[in-house]
VEXSE-322576 format. One record per residue (C-alpha): residue in three letters; chain; x, y, z. Coordinates in steps of 0.05 Angstrom, whole numbers. Each point is the difference from the previous one (the first is absolute). Layout:
+-----+----+--------+--------+--------+
!  aa ! ch !     c1 !     c2 !     c3 !
+-----+----+--------+--------+--------+
! ALA !  A !      X !      Y !      Z !
...
+-----+----+--------+--------+--------+
END
This chain:
+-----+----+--------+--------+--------+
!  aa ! ch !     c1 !     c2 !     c3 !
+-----+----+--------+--------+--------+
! UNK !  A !   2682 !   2095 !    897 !
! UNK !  A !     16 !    -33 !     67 !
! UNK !  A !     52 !     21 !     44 !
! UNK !  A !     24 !    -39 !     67 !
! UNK !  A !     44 !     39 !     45 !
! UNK !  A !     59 !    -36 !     31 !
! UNK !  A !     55 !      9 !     58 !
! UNK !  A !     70 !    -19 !    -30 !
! UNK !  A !     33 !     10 !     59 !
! UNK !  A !    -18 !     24 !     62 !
! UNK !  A !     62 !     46 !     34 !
! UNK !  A !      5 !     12 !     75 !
! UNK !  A !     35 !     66 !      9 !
! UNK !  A !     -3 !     30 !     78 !
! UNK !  A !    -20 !     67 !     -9 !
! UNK !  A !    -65 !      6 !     26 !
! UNK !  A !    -39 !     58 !    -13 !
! UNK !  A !     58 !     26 !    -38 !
! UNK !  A !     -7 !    -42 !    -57 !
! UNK !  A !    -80 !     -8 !      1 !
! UNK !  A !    -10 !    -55 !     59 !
! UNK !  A !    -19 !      7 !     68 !
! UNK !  A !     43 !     19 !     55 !
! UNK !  A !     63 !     30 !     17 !
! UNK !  A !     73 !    -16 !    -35 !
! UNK !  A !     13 !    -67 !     19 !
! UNK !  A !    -69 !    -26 !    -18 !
! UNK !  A !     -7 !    -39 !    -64 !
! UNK !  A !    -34 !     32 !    -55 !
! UNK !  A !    -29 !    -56 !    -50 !
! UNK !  A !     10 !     17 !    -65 !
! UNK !  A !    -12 !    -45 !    -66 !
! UNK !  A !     22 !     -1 !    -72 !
! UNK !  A !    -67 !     15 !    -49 !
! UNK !  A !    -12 !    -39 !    -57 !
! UNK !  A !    -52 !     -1 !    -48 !
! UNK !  A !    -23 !    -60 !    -41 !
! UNK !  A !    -41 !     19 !    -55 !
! UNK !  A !    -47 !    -42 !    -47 !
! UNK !  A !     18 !     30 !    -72 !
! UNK !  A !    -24 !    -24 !    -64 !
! UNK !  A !     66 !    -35 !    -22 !
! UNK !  A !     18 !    -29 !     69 !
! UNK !  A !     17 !     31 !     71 !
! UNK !  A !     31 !     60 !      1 !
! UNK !  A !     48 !     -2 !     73 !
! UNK !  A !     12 !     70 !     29 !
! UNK !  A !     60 !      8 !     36 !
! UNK !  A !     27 !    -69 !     24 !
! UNK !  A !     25 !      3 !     72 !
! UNK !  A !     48 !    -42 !     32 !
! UNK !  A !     19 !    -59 !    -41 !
! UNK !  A !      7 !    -77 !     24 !
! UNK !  A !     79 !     16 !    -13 !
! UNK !  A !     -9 !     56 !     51 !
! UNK !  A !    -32 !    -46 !     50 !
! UNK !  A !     56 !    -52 !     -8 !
! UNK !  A !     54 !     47 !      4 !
! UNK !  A !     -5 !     66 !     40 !
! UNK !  A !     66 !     25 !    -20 !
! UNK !  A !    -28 !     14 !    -75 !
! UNK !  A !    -41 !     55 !     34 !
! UNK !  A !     61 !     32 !     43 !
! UNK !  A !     18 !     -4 !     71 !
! UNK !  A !    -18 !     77 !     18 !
! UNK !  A !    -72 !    -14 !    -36 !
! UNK !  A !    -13 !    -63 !     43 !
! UNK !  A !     26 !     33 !     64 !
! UNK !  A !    -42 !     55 !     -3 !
! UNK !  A !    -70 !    -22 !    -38 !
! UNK !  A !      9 !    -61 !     31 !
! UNK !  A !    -41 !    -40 !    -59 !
! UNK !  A !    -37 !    -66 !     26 !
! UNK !  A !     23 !    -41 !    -69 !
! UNK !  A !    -50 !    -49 !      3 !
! UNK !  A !    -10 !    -35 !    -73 !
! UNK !  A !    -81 !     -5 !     18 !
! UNK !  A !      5 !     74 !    -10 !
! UNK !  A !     33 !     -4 !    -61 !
! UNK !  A !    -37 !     24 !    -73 !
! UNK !  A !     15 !    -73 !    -30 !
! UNK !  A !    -29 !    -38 !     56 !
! UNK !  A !    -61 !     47 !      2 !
! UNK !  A !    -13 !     -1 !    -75 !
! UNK !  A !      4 !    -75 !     19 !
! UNK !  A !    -46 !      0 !     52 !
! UNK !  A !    -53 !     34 !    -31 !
! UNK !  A !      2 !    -59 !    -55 !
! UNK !  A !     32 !     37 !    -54 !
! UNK !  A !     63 !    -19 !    -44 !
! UNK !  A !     67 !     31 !     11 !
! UNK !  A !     -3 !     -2 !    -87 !
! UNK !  A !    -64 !     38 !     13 !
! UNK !  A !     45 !     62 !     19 !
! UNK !  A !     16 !     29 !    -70 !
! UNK !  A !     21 !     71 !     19 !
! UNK !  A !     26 !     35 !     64 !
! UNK !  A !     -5 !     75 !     10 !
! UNK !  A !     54 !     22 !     53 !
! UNK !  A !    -19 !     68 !     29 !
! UNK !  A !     80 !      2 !      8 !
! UNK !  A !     50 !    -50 !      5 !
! UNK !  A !     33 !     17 !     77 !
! UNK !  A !      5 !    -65 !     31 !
! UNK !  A !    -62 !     -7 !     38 !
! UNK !  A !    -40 !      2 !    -67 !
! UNK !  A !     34 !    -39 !    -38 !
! UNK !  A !     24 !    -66 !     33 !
! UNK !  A !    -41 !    -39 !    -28 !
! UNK !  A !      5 !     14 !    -77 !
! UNK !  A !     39 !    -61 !    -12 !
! UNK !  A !    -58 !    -38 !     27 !
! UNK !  A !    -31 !      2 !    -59 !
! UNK !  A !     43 !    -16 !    -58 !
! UNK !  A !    -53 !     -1 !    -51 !
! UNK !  A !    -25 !     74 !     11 !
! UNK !  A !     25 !     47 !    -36 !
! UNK !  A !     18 !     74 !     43 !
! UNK !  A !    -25 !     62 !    -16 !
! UNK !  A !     39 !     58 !     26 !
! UNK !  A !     16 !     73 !     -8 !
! UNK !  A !     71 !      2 !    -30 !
! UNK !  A !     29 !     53 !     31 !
! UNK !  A !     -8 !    -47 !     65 !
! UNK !  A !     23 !    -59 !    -28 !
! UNK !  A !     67 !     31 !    -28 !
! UNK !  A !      6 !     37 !     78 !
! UNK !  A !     -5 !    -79 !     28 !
! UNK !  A !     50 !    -21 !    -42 !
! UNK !  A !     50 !     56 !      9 !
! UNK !  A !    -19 !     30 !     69 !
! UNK !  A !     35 !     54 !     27 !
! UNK !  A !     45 !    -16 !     57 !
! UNK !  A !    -57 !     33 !     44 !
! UNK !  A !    -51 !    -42 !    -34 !
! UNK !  A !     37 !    -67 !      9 !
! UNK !  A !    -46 !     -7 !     68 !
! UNK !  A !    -66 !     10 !    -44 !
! UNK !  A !      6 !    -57 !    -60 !
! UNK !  A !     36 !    -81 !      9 !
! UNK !  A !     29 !    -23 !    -66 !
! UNK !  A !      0 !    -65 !     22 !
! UNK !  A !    -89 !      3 !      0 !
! UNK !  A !     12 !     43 !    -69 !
! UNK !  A !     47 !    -44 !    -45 !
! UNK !  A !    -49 !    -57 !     15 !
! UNK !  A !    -54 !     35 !    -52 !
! UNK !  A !      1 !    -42 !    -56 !
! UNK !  A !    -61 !     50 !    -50 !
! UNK !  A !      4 !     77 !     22 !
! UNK !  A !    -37 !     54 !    -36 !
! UNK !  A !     33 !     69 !     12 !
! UNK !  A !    -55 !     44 !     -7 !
! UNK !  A !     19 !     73 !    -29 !
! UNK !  A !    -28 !     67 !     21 !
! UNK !  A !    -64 !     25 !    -45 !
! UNK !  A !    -64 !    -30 !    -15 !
! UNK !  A !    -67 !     21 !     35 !
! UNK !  A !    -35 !     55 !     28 !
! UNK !  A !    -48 !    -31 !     60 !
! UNK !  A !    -32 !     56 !     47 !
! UNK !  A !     54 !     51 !    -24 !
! UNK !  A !     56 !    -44 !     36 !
! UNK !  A !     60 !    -30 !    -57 !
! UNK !  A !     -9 !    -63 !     -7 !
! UNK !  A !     34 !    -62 !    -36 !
! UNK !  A !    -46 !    -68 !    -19 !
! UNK !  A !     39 !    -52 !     41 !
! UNK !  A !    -24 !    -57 !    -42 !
! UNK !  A !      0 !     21 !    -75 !
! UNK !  A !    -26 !    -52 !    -58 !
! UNK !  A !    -44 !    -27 !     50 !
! UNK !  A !    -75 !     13 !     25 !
! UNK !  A !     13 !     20 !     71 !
! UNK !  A !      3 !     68 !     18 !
! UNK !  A !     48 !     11 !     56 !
! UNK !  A !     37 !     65 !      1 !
! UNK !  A !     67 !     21 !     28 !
! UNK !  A !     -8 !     67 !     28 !
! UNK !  A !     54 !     49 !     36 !
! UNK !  A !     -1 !     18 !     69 !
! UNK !  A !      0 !     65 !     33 !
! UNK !  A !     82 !     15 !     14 !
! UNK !  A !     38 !     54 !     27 !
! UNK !  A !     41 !     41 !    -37 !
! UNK !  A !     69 !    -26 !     12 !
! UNK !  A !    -28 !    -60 !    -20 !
! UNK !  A !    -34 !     20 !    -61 !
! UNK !  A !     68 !     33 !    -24 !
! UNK !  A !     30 !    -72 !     22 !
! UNK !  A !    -48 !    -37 !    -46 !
! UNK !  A !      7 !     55 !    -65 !
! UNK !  A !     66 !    -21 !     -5 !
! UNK !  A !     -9 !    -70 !     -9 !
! UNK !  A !     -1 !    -22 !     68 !
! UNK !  A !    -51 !    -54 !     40 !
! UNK !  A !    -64 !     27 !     -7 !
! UNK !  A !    -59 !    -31 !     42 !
! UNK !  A !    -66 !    -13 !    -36 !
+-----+----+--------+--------+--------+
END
């Protein structure tokens, strides 16, 4: 199995030191949007999907507070379609996406691939498509109605290394795994009761 990292979109936040860069508050602090292209054996599997070439055109999908303060460079060379193109793959090629979560900044460029089919925990994708008036900020219906093929994943499945996990990709040979994060207790509360749940 091959996997090629990739920068979906590379934000520019000042912060400095504070938010992991070099400096003090007013310097920028590079940050970028990981993605993960994997080889499977029924086509590439795309792992979280960045900014999208909508994004690029039009910065208001992604919200004006978002691009004042990350300050994203929205270049389409740095989008996941143009890479997958660069490296001399087919956007067909892309049969499944894996969002980690769908906030903005992961998912812009879903609709990129029409083709691909989206795998993701359910109790995230019904959060992104009723947020909470405090979670409006996090997901951007206009990058979500766009999905033509999700999969809502539900909670259960396997056991890997004692940690809960669910197969992202089930009927097919690849074995990628959707696996909770570590989250504090308010949040954990948030998520038993049906709430956006990160994975």
């Amino acid at each position: 199995m091959k996997v090629y990292h990739l920068n979906c979109g590379t934000l520019c936040p000042r912060g400095g030191g504070l938010f992991g860069g070099k400096g003090g508050p007013w310097a920028v602090a590079p940050m970028c949007c990981h993605c993960l292209l994997i080889e499977g054996e029924d086509g590439f599997i795309l792992v979280d999907s960045g900014l999208g070439v909508e994004d690029v055109a039009d910065p208001g999908r992604l919200g004006v507070l978002f691009n004042a303060l990350a300050r994203p460079r929205l270049q389409v060379a740095e989008t996941a379609l143009r890479q997958i193109a660069d490296l001399g793959f087919r956007i067909d090629d892309v049969r499944h996406i894996v969002p980690t979560h769908l906030d903005f900044d992961h998912a812009g460029g879903l609709a990129d691939f029409p083709a691909a089919t989206v795998h993701v925990h359910a109790v995230e994708l019904r959060a992104a498509k009723n947020p909470t008036w405090r979670e409006r900020e996090r997901y951007r219906r206009v990058q979500l109605d766009e999905v033509a093929r999700w999969d809502p994943i539900e909670v259960g499945g396997d056991d890997w290394f004692g940690f809960t996990c669910v197969r992202a990709l089930p009927g097919t040979r690849d074995d990628v795994l959707l696996m909770p994060r570590s989250r504090p207790r308010a949040a954990s509360r948030r998520s038993e009761s049906g709430r956006s749940s990160r994975w």
